[in-house]
C-alpha positions as a printed NumPy array, in Angstrom:
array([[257.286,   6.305,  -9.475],
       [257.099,   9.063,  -6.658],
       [254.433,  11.343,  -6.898],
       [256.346,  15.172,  -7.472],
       [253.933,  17.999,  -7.037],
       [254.668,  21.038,  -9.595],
       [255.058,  24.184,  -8.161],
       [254.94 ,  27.77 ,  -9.455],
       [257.031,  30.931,  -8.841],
       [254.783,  32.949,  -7.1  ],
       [254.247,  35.776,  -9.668],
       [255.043,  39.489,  -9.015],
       [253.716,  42.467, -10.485],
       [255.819,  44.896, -12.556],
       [254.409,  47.676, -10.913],
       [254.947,  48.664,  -6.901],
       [251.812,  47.341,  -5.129],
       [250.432,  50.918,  -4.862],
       [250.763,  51.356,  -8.223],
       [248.735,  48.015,  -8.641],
       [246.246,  49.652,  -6.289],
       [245.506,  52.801,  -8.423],
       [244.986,  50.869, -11.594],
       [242.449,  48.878,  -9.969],
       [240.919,  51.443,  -8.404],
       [240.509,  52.857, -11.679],
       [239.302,  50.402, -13.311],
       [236.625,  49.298, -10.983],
       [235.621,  53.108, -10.653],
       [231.941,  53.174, -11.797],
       [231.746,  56.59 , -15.232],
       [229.545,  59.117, -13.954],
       [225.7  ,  58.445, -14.706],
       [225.341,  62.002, -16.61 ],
       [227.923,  64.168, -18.352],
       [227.527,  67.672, -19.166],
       [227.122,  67.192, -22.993],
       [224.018,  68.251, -24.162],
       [221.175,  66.013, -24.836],
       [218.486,  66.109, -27.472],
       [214.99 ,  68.362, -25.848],
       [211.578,  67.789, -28.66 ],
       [210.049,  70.002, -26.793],
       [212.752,  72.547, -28.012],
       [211.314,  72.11 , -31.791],
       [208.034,  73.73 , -31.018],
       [210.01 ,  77.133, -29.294],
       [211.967,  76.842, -32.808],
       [208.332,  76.982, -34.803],
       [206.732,  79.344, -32.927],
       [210.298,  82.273, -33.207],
       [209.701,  81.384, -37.565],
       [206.036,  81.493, -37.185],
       [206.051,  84.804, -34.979],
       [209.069,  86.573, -37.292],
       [208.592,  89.011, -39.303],
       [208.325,  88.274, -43.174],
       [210.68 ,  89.911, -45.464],
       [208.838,  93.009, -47.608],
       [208.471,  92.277, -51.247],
       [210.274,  94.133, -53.626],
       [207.48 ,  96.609, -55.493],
       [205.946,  95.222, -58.56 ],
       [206.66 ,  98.163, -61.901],
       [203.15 ,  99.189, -63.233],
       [202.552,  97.092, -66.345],
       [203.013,  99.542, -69.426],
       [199.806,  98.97 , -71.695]])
């Protein structure tokens, strides 16, 4: 029995190889190491306490003079 060596179709793309090209590129693109959404600051709780702490209380209503 001869020895018969399988070989393969050489396997094409659907896409046009520049099409092939962009894909990859995209998908070995690295994201970007920051984005513009805005990110959680503690120090931005103490401005928060000191505006309450520094605001000016509401005046209470006047109390009626107790009738004796």
């Amino acid at each position: 029995m001869a020895n018969r060596q399988i070989t393969r179709p050489k396997a094409t793309g659907l896409a046009p190889p520049a099409e092939q090209e962009a894909v990859l590129g995209l998908a070995l693109q690295r994201e970007a190491p920051t984005s513009d959404a805005p990110r959680f600051a503690p120090e931005a709780g103490g401005h928060v306490l000191a505006l309450l702490v520094a605001a000016p209380k509401e005046p209470k209503e006047p109390k009626a003079p107790k009738k004796v």
